[in-house]
N, C-alpha and C positions, 0 to 999 in steps of 0.2 A: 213702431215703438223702438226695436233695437236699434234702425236707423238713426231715427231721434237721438238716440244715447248714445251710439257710436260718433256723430257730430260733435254734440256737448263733450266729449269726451277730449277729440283731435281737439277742438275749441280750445279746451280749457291746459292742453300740453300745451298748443304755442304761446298760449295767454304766460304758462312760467315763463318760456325762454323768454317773453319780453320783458315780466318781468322782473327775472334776473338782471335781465340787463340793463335795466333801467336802474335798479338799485348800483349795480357797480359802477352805473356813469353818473350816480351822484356821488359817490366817495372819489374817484380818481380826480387831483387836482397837478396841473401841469411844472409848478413850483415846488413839487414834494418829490422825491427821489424814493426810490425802495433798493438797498444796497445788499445783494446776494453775493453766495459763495459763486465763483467763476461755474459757469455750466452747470448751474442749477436752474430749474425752471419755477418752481415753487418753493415757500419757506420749508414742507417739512423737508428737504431733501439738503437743503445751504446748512450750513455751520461757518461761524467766524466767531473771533476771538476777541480780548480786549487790545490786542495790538491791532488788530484792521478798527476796531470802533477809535482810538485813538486819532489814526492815521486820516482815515477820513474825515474828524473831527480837527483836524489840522489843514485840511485844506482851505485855501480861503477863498471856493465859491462858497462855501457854508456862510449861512444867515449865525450874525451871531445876537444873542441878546444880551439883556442883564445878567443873567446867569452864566453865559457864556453858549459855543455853540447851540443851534436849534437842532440836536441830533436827539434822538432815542433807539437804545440798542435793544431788540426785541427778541422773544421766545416764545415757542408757540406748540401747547401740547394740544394733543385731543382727547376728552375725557367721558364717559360715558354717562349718560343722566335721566332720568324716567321723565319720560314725555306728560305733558296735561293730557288727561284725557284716557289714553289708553295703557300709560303706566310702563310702558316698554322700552329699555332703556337706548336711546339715541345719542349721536356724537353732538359734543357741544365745545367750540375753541376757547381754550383758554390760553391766551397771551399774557404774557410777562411784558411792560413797560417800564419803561426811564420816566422824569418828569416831564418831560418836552412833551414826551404824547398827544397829551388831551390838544395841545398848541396843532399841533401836527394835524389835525382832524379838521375838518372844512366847517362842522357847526357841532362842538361837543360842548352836553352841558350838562350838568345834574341835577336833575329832577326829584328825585326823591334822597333822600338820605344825605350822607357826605361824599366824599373821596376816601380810597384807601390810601393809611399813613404808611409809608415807607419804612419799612422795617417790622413793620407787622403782620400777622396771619389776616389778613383784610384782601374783602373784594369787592369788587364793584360789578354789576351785570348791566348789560345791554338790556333796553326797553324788547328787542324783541325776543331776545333769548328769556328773559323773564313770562314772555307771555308762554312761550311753547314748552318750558322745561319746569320739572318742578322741584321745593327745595333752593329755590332763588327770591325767596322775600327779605325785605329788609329784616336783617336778624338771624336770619338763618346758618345754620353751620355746614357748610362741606367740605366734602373729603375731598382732598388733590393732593396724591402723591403720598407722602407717609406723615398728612398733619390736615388741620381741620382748620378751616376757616370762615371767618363771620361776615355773611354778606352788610359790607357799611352804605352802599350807594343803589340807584339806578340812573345810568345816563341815555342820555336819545346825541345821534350823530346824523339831525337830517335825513333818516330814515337808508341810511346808508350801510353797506354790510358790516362794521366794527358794532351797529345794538343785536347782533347776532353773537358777540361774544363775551365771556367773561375777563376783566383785566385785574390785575395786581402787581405788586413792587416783582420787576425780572429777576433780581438778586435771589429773592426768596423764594421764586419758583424754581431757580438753578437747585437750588437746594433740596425742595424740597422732592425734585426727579433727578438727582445724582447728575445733575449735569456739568459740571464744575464753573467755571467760567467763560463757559459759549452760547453764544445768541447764535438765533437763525436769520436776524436777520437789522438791517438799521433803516431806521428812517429819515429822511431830513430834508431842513428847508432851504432852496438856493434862495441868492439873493437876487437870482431875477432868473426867471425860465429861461433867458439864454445861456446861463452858466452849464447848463447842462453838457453841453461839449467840451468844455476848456476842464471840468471835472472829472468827464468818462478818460480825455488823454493825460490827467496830471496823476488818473490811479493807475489806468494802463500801465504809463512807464514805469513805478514803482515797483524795483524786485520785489518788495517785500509782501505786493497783494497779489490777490489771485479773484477780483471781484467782478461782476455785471452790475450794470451802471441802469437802471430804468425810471423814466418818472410813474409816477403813480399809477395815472391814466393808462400809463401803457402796458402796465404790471397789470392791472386788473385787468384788461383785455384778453390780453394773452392768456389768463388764467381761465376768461370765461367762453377765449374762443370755442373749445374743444367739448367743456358740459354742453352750451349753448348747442351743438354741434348735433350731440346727440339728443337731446331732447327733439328739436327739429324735426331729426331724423324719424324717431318716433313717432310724431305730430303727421308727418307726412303720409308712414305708414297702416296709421288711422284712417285718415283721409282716403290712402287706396281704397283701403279693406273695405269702406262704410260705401264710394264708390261701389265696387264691384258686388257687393251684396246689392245694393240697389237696381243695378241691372238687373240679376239675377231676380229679384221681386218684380221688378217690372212685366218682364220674361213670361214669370207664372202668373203675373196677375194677366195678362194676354192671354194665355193660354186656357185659364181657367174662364177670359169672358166669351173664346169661341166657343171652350165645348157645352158652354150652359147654350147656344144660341147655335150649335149646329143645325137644329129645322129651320129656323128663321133663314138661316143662310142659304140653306137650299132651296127655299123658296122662292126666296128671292133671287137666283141663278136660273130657278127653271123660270122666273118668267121674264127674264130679262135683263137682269141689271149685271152690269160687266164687273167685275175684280175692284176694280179703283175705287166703284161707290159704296160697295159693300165693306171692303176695307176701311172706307173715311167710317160709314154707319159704324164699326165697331170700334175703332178708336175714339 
């Protein structure tokens, strides 16, 4: 039985890292950029300003539409939320968006409620953050930072890691965590996935940034090489353990079938029968 469970168990670790991964390779798309602070590996760690969102909003691989560039400059806290079920309180993302956002996202769409209006205490939550957290119905009020907010929406993104998080207007989350006028991080659409290089050397050269240039795809990888990593690693050393336990059962269940059958054995030796067939007989 603990065999059993120690199986189910490695089973069900590699089962996340897959599908982790499988979530993150449906959000990464190859025409979307994610623009960091220079030698930053992750958003919490980048800070940029509204002169770099500018600047890069001036380049022209940027897609531009009706409204002008496809950029949105983001912010991204982590906040603390009682889990369904056992009530204990767990990290849950909350990002600050521009309007481009939802554009920016491979399949976003709003399923229940509305959108939050810009310039108001309003949020919107992700389908799966809604199911795991609680205090995320339509209606509901939470706390971020030092002001309360009224969840207006639920959106689904293709089952992709952004309905893990809660969004709203970026202005009024800067606010509302003293952050003044800095994002962690921008988003944007090229006007053709080849622009990607002629962008990374038009910001390079600019004194006035200091950014990392990645598409999406490649931003989430890299984020998920290293969890993936160790999950695995874990998964694997399940698998040892449930291994070498199983020898070890093996072992004693041999052991335990000689000594029940030590007469037979020697009976079968005094009258004849050599090692090899009395060894198959007890196997």
């Amino acid at each position: 039985m603990s065999r059993y469970l120690s199986f189910v168990l490695s089973e069900a670790v590699l089962s996340i890292s897959a599908g982790f991964r499988a979530a993150l390779a449906l959000s990464g798309q190859e025409d979307v950029v994610i623009v960091l602070r220079g030698g930053s590996e992750d958003e919490m760690s980048s800070g940029l300003g509204v002169e770099d969102a500018r600047i890069v909003s001036d380049a022209p691989q940027i897609r531009r539409g009706a409204a002008g560039p496809v950029v949105s400059a983001e912010l991204y806290v982590v906040v603390d939320q009682p889990s369904i079920g056992r009530g204990t309180p767990a990290n849950v993302p909350v990002r600050g968006v521009g309007p481009e956002a939802p554009g920016l996202r491979r399949a976003f769409r709003i399923v229940a409620g509305r959108m939050f209006r810009t310039g108001l205490e309003e949020v919107i939550v992700g389908r799966g953050a809604q199911a795991q957290f609680q205090g995320l119905g339509l209606g509901d009020r939470l706390r971020l930072g030092d002001a309360e907010w009224t969840v207006t929406g639920v959106f689904e993104d293709g089952g992709s890691v952004a309905e893990g998080e809660i969004w709203t207007d970026a202005v009024l989350l800067q606010g509302a965590y003293k952050r003044g006028a800095s994002y962690q991080s921008l988003r944007v659409r090229l006007r053709a996935p080849g622009e990607l290089a002629a962008l990374r050397a038009r910001l390079a050269a600019d004194p006035r940034t200091n950014v990392s240039v990645r598409t999406e795809r490649q931003f989430l990888d890299d984020q998920s090489r290293q969890l993936a990593g160790i999950i695995n690693t874990v998964g694997v050393l399940i698998a040892l353990m449930m291994g070498v336990g199983a020898v070890f059962a093996a072992l004693n269940t041999m052991y335990a079938a000689v000594a029940s059958r030590a007469r037979e054995i020697a009976t079968l030796r005094a009258l004849g029968f050599g090692a090899t067939p009395v060894l198959a007989s007890v196997l």
